[in-house]
MDAnalysis code that builds the backbone (N, CA, C; Angstrom):
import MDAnalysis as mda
import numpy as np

u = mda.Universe.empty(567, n_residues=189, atom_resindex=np.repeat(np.arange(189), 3), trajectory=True)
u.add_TopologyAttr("name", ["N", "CA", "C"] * 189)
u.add_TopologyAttr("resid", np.arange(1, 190))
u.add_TopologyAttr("resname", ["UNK", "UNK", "UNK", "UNK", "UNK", "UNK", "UNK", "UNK", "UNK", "UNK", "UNK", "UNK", "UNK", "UNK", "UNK", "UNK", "UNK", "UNK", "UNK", "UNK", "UNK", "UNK", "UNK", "UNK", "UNK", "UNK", "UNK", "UNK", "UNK", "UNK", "UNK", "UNK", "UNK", "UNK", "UNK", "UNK", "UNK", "UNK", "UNK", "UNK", "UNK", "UNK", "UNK", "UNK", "UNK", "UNK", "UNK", "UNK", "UNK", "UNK", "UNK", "UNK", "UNK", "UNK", "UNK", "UNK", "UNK", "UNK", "UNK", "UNK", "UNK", "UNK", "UNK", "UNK", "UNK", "UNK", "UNK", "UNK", "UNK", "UNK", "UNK", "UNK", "UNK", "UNK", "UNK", "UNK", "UNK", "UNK", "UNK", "UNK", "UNK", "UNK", "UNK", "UNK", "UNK", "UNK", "UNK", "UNK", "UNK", "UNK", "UNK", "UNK", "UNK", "UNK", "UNK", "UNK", "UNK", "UNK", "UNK", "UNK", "UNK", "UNK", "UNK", "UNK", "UNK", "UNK", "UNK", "UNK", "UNK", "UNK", "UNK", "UNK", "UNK", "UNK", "UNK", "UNK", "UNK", "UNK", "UNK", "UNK", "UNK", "UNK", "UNK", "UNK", "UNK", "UNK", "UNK", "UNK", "UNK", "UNK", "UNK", "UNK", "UNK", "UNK", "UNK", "UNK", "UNK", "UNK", "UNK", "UNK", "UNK", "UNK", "UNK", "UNK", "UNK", "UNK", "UNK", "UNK", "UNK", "UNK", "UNK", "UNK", "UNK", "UNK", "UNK", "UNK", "UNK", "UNK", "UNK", "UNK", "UNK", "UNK", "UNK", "UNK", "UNK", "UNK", "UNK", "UNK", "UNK", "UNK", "UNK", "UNK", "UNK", "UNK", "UNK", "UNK", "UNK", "UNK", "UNK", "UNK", "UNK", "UNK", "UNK", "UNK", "UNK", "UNK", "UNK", "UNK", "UNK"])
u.atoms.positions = np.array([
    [0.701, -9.627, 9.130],
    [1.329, -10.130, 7.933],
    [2.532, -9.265, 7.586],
    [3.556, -10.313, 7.009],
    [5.131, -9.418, 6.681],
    [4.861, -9.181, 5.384],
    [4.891, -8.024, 4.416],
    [4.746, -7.738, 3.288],
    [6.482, -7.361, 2.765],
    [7.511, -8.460, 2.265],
    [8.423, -8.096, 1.339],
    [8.351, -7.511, -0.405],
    [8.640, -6.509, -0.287],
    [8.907, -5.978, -1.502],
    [9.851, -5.637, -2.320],
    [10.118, -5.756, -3.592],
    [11.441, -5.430, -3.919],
    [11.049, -4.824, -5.596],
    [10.972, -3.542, -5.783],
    [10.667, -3.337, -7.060],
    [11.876, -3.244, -8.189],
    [11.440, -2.826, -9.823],
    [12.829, -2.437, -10.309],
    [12.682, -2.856, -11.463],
    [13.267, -2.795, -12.552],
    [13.271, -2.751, -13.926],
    [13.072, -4.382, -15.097],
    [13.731, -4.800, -13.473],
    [13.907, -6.699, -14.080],
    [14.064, -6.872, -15.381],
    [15.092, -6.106, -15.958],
    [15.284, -6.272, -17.351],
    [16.898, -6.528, -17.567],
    [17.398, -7.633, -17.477],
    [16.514, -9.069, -17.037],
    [16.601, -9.062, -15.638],
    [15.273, -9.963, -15.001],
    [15.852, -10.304, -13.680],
    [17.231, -11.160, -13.841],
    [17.823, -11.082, -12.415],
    [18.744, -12.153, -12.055],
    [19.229, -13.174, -11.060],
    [20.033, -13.381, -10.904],
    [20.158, -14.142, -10.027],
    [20.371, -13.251, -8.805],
    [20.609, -12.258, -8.692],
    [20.951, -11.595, -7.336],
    [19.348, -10.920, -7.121],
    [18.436, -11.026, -7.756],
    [17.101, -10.648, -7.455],
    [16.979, -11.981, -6.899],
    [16.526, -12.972, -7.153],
    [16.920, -14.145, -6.574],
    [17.476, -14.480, -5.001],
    [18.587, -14.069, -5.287],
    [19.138, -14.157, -3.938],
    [18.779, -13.367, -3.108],
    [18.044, -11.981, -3.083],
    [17.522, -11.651, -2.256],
    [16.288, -11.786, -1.719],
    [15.550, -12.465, -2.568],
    [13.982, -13.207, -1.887],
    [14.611, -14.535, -1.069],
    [15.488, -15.028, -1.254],
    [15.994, -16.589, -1.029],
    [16.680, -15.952, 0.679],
    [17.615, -14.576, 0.397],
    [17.828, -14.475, 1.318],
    [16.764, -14.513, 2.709],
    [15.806, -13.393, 2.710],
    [14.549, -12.820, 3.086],
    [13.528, -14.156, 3.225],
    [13.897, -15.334, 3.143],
    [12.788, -16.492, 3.270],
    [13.222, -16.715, 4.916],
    [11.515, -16.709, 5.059],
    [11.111, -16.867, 6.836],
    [10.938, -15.656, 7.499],
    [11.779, -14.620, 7.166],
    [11.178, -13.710, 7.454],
    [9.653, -12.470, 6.965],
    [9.312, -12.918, 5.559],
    [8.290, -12.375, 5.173],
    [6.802, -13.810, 5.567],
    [5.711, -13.164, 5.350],
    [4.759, -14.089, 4.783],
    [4.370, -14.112, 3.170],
    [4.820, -12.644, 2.569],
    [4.503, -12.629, 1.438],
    [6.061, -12.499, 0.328],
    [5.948, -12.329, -0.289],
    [6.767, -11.510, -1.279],
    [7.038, -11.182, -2.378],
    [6.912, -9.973, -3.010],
    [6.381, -9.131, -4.475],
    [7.257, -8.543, -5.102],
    [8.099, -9.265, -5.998],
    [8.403, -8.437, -7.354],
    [7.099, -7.243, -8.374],
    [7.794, -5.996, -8.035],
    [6.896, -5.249, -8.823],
    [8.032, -4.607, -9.604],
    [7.429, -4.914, -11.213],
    [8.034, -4.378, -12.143],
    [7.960, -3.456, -12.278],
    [9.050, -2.117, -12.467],
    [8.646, -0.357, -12.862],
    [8.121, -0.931, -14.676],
    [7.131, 0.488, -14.934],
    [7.000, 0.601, -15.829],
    [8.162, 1.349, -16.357],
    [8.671, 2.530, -15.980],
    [9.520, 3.377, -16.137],
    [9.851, 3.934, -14.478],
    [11.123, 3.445, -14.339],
    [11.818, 4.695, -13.339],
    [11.966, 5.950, -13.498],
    [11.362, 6.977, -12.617],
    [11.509, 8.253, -12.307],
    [12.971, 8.533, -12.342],
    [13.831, 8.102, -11.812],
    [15.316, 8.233, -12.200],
    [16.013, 7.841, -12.732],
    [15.808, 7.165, -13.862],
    [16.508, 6.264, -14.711],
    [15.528, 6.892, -16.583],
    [16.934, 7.337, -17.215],
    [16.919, 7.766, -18.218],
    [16.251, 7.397, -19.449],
    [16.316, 5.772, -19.801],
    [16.298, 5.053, -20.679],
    [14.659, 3.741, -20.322],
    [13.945, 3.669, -21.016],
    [12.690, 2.756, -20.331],
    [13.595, 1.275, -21.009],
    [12.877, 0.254, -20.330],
    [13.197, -0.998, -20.259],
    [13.100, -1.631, -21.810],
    [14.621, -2.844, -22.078],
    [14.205, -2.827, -23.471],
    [13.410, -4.412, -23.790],
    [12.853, -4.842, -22.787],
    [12.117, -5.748, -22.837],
    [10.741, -4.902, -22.483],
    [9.869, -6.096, -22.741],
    [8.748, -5.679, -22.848],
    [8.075, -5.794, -21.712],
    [6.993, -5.395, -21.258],
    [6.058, -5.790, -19.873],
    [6.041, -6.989, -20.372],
    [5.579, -7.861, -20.945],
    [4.955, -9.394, -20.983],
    [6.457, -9.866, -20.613],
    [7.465, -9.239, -21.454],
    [8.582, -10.057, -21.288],
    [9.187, -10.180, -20.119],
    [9.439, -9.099, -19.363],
    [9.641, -9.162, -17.977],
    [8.930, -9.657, -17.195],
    [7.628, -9.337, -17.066],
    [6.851, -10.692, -16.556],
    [6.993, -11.931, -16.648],
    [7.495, -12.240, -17.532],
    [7.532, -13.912, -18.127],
    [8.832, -14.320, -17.484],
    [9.792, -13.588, -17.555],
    [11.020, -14.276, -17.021],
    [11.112, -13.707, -15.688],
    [10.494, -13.017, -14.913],
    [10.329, -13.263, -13.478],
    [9.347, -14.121, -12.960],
    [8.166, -14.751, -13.615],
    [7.276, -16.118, -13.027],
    [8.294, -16.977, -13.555],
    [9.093, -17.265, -14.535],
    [10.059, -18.420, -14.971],
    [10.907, -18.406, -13.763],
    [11.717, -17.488, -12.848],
    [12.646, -17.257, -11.857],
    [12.758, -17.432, -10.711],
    [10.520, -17.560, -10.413],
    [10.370, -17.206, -8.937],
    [8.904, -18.700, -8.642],
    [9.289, -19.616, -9.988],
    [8.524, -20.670, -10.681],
    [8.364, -21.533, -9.347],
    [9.478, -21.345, -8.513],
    [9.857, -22.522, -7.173],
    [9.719, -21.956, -6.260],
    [9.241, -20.904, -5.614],
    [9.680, -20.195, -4.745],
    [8.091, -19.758, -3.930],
    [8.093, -20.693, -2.969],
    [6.397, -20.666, -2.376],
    [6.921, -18.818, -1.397],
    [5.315, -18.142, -1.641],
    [5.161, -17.385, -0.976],
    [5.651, -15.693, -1.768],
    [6.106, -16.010, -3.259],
    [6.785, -15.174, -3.802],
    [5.576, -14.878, -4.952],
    [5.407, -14.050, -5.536],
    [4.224, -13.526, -6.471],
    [5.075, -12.120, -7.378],
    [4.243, -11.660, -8.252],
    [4.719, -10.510, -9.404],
    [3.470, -9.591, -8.469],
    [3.642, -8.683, -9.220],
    [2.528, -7.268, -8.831],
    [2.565, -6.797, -9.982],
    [1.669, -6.409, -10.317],
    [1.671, -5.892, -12.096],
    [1.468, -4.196, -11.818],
    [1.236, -3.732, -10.996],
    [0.632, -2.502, -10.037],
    [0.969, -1.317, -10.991],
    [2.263, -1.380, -11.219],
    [3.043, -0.216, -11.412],
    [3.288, 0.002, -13.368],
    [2.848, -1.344, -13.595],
    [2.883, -1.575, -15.207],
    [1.717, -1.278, -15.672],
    [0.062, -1.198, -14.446],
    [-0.729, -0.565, -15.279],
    [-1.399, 0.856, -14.773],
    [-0.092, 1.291, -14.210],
    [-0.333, 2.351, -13.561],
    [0.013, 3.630, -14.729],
    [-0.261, 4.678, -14.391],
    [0.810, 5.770, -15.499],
    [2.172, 6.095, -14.938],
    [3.296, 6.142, -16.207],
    [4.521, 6.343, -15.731],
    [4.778, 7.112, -15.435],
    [5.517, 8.035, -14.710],
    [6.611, 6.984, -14.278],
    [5.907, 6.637, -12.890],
    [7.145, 5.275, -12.586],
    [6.307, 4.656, -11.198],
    [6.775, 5.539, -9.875],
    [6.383, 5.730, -9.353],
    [6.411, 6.085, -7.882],
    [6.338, 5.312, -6.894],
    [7.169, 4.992, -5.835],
    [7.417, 3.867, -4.849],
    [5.810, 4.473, -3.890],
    [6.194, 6.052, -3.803],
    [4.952, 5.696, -2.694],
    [3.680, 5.485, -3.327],
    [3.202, 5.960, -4.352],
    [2.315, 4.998, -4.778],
    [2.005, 3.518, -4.703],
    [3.111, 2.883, -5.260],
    [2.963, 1.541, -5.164],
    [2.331, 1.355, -3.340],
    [3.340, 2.230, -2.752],
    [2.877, 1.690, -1.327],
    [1.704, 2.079, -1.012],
    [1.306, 2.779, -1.515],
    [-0.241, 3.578, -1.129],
    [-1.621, 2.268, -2.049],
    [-0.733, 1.645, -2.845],
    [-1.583, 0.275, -3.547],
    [-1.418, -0.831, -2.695],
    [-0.323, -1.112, -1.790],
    [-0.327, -2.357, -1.434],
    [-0.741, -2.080, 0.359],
    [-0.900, -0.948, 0.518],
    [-1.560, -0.794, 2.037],
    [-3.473, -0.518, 1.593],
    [-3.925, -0.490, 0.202],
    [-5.159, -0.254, 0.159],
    [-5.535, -2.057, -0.792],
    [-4.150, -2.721, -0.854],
    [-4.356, -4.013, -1.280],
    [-4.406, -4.900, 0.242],
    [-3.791, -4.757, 0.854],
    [-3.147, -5.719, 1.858],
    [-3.531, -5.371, 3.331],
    [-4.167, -4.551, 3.287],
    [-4.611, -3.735, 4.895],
    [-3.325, -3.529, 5.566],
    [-3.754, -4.189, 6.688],
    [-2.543, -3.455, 7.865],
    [-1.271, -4.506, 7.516],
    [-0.941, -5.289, 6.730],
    [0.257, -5.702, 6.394],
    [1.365, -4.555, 6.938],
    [2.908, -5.320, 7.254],
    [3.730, -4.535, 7.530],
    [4.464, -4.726, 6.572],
    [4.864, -3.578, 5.836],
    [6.054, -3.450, 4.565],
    [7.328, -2.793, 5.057],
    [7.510, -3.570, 4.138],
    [9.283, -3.910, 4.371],
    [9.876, -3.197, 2.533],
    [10.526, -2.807, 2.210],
    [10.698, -2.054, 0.888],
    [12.089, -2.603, 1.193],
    [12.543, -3.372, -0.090],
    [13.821, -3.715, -0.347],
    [14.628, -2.910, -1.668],
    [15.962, -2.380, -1.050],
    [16.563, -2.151, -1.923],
    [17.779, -1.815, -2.150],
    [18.512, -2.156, -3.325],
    [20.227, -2.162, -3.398],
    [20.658, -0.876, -2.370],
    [21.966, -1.176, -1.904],
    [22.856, -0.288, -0.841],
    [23.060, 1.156, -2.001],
    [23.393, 0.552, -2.958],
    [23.877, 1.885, -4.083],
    [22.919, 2.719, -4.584],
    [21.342, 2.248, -4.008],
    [20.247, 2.880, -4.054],
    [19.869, 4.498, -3.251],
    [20.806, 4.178, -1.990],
    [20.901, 4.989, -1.082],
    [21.508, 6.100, -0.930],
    [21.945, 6.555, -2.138],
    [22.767, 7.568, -2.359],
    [22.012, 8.720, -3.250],
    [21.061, 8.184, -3.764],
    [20.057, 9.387, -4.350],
    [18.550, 8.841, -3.487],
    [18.643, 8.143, -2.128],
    [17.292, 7.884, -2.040],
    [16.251, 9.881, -1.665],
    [16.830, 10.649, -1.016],
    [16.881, 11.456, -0.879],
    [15.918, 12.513, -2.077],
    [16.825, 11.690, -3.235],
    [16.047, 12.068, -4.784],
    [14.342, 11.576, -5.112],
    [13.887, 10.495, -4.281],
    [12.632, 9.941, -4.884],
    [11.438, 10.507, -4.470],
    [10.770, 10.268, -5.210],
    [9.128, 10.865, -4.850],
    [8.624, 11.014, -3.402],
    [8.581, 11.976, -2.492],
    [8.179, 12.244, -0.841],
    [8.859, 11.141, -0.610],
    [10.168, 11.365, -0.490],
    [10.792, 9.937, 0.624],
    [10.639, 9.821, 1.660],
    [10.748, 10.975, 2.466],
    [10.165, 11.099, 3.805],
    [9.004, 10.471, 4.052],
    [7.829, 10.367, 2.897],
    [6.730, 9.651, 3.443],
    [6.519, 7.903, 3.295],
    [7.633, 7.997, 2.005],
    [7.971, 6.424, 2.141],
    [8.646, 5.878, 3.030],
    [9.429, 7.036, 3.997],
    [9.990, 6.031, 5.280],
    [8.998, 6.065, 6.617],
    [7.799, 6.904, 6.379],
    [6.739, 6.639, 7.662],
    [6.192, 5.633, 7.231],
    [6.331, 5.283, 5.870],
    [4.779, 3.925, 5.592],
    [5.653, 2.581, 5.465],
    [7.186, 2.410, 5.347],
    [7.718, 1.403, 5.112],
    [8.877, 1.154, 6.244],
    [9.227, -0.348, 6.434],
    [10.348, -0.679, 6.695],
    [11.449, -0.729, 5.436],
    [12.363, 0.136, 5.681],
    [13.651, -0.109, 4.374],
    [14.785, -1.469, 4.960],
    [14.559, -1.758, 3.569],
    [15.824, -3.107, 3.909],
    [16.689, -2.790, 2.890],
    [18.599, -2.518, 3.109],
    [18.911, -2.540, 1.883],
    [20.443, -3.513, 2.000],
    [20.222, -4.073, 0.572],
    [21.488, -5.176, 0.131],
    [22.811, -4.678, -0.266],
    [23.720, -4.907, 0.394],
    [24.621, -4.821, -0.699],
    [24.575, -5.027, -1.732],
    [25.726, -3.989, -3.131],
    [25.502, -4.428, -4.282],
    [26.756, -4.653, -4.499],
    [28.458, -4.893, -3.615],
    [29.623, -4.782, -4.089],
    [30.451, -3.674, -3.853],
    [29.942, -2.690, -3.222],
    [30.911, -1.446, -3.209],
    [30.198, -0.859, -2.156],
    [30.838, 0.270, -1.723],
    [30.632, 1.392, -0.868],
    [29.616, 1.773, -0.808],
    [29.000, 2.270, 0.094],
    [27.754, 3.151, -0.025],
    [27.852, 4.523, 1.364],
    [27.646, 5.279, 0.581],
    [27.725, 6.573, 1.925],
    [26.165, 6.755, 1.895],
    [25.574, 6.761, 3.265],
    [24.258, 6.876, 3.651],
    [23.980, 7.929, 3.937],
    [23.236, 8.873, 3.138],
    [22.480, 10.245, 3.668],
    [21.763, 10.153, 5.025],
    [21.955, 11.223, 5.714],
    [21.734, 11.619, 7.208],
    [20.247, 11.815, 7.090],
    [19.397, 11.938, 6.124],
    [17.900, 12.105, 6.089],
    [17.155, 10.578, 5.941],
    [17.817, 9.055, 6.251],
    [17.565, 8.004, 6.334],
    [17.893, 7.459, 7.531],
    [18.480, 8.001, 8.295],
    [19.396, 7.541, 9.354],
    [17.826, 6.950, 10.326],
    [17.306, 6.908, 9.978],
    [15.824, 5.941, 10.732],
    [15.283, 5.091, 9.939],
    [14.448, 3.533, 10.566],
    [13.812, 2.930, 10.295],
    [14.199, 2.227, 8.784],
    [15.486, 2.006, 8.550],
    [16.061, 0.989, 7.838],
    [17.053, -0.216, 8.112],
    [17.020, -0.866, 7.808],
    [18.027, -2.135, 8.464],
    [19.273, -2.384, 6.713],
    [20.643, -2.738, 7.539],
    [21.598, -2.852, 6.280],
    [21.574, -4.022, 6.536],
    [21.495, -5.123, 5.393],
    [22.009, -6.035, 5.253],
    [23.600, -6.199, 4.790],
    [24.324, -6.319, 5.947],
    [25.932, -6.275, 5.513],
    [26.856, -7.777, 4.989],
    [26.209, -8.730, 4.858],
    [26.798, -10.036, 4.391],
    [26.617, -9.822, 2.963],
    [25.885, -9.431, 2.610],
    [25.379, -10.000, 0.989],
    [25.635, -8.976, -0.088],
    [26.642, -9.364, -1.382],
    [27.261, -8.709, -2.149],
    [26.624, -9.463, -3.093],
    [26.245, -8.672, -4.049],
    [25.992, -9.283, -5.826],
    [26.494, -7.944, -5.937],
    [27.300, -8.066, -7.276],
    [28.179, -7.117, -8.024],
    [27.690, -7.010, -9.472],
    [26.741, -7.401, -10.200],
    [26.429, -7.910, -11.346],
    [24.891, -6.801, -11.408],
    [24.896, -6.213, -12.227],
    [23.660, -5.425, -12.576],
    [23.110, -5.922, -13.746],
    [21.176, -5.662, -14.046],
    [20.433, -6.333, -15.065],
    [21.587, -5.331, -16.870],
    [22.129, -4.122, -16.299],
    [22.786, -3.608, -17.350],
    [24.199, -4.170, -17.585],
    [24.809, -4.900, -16.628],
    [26.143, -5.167, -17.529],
    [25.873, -6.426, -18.130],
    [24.300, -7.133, -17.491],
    [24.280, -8.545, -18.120],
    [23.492, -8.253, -19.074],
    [22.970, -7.273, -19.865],
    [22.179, -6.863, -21.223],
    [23.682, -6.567, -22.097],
    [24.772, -6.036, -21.463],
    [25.949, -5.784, -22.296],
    [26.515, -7.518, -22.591],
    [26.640, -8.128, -21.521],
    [26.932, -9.573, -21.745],
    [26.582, -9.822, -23.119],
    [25.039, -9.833, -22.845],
    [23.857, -11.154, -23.841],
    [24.247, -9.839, -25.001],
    [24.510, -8.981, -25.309],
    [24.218, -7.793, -26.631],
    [25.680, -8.261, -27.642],
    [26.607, -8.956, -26.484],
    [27.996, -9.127, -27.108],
    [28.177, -10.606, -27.310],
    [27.542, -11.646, -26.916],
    [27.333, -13.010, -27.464],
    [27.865, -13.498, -26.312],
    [28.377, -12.892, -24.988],
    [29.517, -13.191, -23.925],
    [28.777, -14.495, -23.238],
    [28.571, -15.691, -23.501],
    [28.590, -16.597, -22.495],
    [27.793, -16.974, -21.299],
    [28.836, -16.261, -20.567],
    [29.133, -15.989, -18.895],
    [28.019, -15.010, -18.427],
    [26.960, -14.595, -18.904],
    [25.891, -13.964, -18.906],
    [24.411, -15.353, -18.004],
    [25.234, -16.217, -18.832],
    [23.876, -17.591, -18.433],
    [24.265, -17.594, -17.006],
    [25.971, -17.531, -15.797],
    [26.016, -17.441, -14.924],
    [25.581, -16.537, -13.643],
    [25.156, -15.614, -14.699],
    [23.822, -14.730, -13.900],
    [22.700, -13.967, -13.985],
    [21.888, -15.692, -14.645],
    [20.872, -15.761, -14.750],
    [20.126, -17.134, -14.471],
    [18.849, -16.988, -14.143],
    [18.567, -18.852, -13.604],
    [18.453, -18.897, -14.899],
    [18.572, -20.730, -14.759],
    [18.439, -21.232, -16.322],
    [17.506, -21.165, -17.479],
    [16.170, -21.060, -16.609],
    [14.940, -20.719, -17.133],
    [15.004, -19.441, -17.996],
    [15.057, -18.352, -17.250],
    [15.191, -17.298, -17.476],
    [16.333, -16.614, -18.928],
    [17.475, -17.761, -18.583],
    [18.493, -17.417, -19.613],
    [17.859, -18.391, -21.232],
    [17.446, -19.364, -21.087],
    [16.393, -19.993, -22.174],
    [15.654, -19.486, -22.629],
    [14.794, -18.397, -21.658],
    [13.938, -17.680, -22.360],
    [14.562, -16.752, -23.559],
    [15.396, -16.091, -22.767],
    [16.221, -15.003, -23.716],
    [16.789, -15.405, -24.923],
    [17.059, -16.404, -24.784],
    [17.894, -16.624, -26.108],
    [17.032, -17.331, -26.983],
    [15.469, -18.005, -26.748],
    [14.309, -17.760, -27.519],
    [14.139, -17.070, -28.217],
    [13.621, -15.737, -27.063],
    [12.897, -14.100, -27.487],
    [14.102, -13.790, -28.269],
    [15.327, -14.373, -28.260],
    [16.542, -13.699, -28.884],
    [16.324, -12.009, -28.615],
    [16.375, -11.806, -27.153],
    [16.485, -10.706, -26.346],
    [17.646, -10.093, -26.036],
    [17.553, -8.540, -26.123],
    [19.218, -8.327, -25.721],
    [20.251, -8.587, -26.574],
    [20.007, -9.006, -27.609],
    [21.208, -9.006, -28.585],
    [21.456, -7.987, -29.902],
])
């Protein structure tokens, strides 16, 4: 079994989370959005809520056979740790092969995360472009694959600045569902 993963703050998801499960179809059997409770490297915790992020990633991924949430890391204690998670989904999934997805601009402090070294013996790394450059540390230079076609330029933070400023052009990157929800929860503003 192919185990795709792609964790991260999903506040909000978007469409370029999206596009990278859409991309990645046929090549997984599975595939898992796992929400951080809190990133280890990221300053500020999420200003949606667990339910809420949950809710607008099953609204996102509503069509999408073979795609599922993982709640793993939301009822775990913070902050999340990738190899944890992986140490949950190899004592969830047995000998599944994981695949760990993640932005190109990720790769520049991967170096920084919890035993990375041991997250690259237990995982395949896949990483996306996000729009710009990326210089790859020499302590990864194994057992990752670049995806070099695929650019999203749009982060869940400049589209919380969007929706905070009344801007529109925010609904263009977000599925529709997802952008309905928000302006429900009257989120982000």
């Amino acid at each position: 079994m192919k185990l795709f993963f792609l964790g991260g703050s999903f506040d909000p998801p978007h469409l370029g989370h999206l596009a990278i499960a859409e991309r990645c179809a046929g090549r997984y059997d599975k595939f898992l959005f796992i929400p951080a409770k809190h990133s280890p490297l990221k300053s500020v915790a999420p200003v949606a809520t667990d339910n809420q992020r949950i809710r607008m990633l099953e609204l996102m991924i509503a069509d999408l056979p073979h795609c599922s949430i993982d709640e793993y890391e939301l009822q775990a204690a913070a902050p999340s740790f990738t190899l944890n998670t992986i140490h949950h989904l190899q004592r969830t999934y047995g000998s599944a092969e994981l695949h760990l997805l993640i932005g190109a601009d990720q790769l520049t402090a991967f170096d920084q995360w919890y035993r990375y070294e041991e997250i690259l013996e237990n995982v395949k790394l896949v990483c996306f472009h996000r729009g710009s450059g990326t210089n790859i540390p020499p302590a990864i230079s194994v057992n990752f694959e670049m995806i070099e076609d695929f650019h999203w330029g749009q982060s869940s933070t400049e589209i919380r600045r969007k929706l905070k400023s009344g801007d529109s052009r925010a609904a263009d990157d977000l599925h529709p569902a997802v952008y309905r929800y928000i302006i429900e929860q009257n989120l982000y503003s």
